[in-house]
N, C-alpha and C positions, 0 to 999 in steps of 0.2 A: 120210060124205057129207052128211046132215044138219047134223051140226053145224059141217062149212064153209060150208054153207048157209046157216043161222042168224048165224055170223061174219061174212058179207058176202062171203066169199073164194071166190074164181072161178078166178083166175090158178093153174093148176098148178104153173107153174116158181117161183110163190112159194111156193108149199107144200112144193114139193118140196124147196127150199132151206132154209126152216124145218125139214122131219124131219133133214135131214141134216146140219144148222150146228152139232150137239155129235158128229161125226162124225171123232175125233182122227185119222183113221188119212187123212185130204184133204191133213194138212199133209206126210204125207210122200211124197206126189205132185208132179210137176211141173206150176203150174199149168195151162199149154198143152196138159197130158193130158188133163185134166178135163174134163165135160160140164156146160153151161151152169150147170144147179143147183148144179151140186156145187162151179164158183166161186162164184159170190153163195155160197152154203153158209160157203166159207172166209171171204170178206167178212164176212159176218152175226156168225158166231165171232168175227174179232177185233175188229169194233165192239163186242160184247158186252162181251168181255173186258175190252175199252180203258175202256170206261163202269163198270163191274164196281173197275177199278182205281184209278181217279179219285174213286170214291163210296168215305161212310166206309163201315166195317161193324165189328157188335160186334167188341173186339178189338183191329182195327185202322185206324189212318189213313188218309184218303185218300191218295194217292200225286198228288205235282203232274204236270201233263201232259207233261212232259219224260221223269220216270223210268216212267208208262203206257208211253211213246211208245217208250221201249229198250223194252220188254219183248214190246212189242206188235207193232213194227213192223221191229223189227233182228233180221238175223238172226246166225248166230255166228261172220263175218266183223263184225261191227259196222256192217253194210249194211244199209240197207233193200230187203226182198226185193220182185217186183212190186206185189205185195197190198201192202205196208208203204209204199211209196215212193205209190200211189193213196192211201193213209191219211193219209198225210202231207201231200200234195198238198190235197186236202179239207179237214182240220182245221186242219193247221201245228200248229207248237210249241205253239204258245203260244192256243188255241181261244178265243173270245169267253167272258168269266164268269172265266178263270182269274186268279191273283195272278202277278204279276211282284214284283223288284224291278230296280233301271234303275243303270243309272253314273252318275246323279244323288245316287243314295241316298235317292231315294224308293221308296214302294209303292204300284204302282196294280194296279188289273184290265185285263183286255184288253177292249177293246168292243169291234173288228171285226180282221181279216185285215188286214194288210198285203202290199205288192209281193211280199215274199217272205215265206217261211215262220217268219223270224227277225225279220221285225220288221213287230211288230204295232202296230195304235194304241190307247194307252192310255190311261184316266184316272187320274192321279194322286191318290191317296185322303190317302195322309202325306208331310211334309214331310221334306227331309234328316238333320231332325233329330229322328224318329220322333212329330213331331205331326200330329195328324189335321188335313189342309184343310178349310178353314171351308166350300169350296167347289172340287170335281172340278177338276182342269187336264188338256187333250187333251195328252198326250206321245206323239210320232211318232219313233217307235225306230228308225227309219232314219237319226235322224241320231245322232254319237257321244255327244252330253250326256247323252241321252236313251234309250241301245243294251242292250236286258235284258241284266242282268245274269246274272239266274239265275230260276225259277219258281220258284214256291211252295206250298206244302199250305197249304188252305185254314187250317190250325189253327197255322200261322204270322202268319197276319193277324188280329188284334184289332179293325180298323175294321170296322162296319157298313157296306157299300156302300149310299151316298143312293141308292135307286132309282131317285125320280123323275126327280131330276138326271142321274143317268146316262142316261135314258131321252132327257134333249133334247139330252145332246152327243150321243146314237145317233142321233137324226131330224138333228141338224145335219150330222152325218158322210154321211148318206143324200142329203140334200138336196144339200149341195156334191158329191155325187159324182155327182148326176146331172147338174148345171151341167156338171160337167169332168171328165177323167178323174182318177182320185184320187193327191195330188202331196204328199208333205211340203211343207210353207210355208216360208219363207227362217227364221223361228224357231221355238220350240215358244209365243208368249206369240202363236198364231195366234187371230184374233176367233172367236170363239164364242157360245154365247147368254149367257144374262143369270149363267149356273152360271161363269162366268171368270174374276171376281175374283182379284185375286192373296190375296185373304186368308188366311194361315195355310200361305202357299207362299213 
């Protein structure tokens, strides 16, 4: 009790979910049986996991968020079971930070969620023809030009993500979306900050 004390931690049913969330034997429970901790419990395990899979570790690669996502969230019908299907609902495929590549034949990252789970809004990092953009382009994978192709391990991408610049198509993506609600543009060569440039795209 002290040293939840010391932690800050007050909330028992978060406690309680934390002793129990390396608790293997929840998954083979149906969730609806469960008592409140012991789902958060399950939750908590597969974000774990899911984060766990995604990250390198000696040895081995990280895993792109696609093949965390079968592992994590599908069950052995190839479904997302409830827990998996809220997991997915939450992250989507394709999570902010991650690599894509697009039916352009470019490689961006994802900077936010899109309408659906499939299609995210991205910045364009390389160009079709594996050269790195002088400067980011927002790609809005809703539409076909621009529709992931497939995700990526970090250790497939060679470009450095421009931070900074990523950071102001983020604020510009924030800002337009609180003007309106958030809409793919009639093209992807949509205005953006001063990072737009077609250079090198």
């Amino acid at each position: 009790m002290k040293r939840r004390h010391l932690a800050g931690v007050t909330d028992e049913l978060w406690l309680e979910a934390v002793r129990l969330h390396d608790d293997a034997s929840l998954a083979a429970q149906p969730i609806a049986q469960l008592q409140p901790a012991q789902q958060m419990a399950m939750l908590l395990h597969r974000v774990e996991r899911y984060g766990a899979l995604i990250s390198r570790r000696a040895g081995r690669e990280a895993l792109s968020p696609t093949q965390a996502a079968q592992q994590v969230c599908l069950g052995a019908d190839g479904r997302p079971d409830m827990v998996g299907a809220l997991l997915l609902k939450v992250m989507s495929l394709y999570p902010p930070g991650s690599y894509v590549s697009l039916a352009s034949n470019e490689v961006g990252i994802v900077l936010a969620r899109g309408d659906h789970v499939r299609q995210p809004i991205v910045a364009a990092l390389r160009n079709a023809q594996g050269m790195t953009m002088a400067e980011p382009r927002l790609r809005y994978t809703a539409q076909a030009q621009s529709a992931v192709r497939a995700a990526l391990r970090p250790s497939e991408v060679s470009t450095d993500p421009p931070l900074a610049k990523l950071q102001e198509l983020r604020s510009f993506l924030r800002s337009a979306q609180a003007v309106s609600p958030p809409a793919a543009p009639a093209a992807n060569s949509a205005q953006a900050p001063a990072t737009g440039t077609a250079s090198g795209g």
